[in-house]
C-alpha positions in Angstrom: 46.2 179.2 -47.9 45.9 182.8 -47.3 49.5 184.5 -47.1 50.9 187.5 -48.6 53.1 187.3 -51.4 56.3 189.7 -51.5 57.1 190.6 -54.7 60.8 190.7 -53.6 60.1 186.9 -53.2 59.0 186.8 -56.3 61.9 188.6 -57.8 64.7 186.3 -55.8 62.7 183.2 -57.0 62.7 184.5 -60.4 66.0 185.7 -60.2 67.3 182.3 -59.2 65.6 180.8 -61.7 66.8 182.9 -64.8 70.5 182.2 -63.7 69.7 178.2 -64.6 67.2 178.4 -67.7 69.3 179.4 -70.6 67.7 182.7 -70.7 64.1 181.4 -71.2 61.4 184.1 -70.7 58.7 183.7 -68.1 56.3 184.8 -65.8 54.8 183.2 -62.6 51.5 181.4 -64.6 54.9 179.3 -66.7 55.0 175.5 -66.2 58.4 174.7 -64.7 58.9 172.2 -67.3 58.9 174.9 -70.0 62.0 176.9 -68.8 64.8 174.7 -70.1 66.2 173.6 -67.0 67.4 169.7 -67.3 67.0 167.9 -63.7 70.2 169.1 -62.1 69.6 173.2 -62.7 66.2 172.5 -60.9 67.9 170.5 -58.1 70.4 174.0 -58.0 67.4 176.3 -58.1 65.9 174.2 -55.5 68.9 174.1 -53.4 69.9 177.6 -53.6 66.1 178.8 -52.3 65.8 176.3 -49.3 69.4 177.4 -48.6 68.3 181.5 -48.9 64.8 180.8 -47.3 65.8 178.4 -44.5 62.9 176.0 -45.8 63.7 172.3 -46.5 61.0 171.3 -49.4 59.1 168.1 -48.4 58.3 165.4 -51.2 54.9 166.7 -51.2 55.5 170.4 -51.8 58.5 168.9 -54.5 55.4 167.1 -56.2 53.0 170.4 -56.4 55.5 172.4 -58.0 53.7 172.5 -61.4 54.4 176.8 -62.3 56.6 179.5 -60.8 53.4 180.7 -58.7 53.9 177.1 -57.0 57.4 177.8 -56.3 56.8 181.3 -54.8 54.1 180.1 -52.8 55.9 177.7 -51.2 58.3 179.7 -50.2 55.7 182.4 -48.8 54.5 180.2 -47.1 57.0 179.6 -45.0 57.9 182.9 -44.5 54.6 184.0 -43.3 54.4 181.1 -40.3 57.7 182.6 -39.5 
């Protein structure tokens, strides 16, 4: 895929993030699994961006989200075929 990535993007999806992962540190290379977030604070995270973005996730994109570079992607990548 070749889309630019925002770094205000990047900042909301971190931003989102941080407010369900117990304070956990992390950058965009983290695995998702590593920021603390039991099943429902990911399902709010989640939520919360497809709510701000206007983007519905589809099982497949769900199932790619390994890191936070997954998740921003994603989202940029709806933005820019907007």
């Amino acid at each position: 895929m070749n889309f630019r990535i925002d770094e205000h993007l990047v900042t909301s999806v971190r931003q989102c993030l941080r407010e369900h992962c117990d304070g956990a540190i992390f950058d965009r290379e983290t695995i998702l699994s590593e920021l603390n977030l039991d099943s429902l604070d990911l399902l709010e995270s989640l939520f919360e961006l497809e709510t701000h973005y206007g983007k519905t996730l589809s099982n497949a994109e769900l199932a790619s989200l390994v890191t936070v570079e997954d998740l921003v992607k994603v989202f940029a990548s709806s933005i820019s075929q907007a």
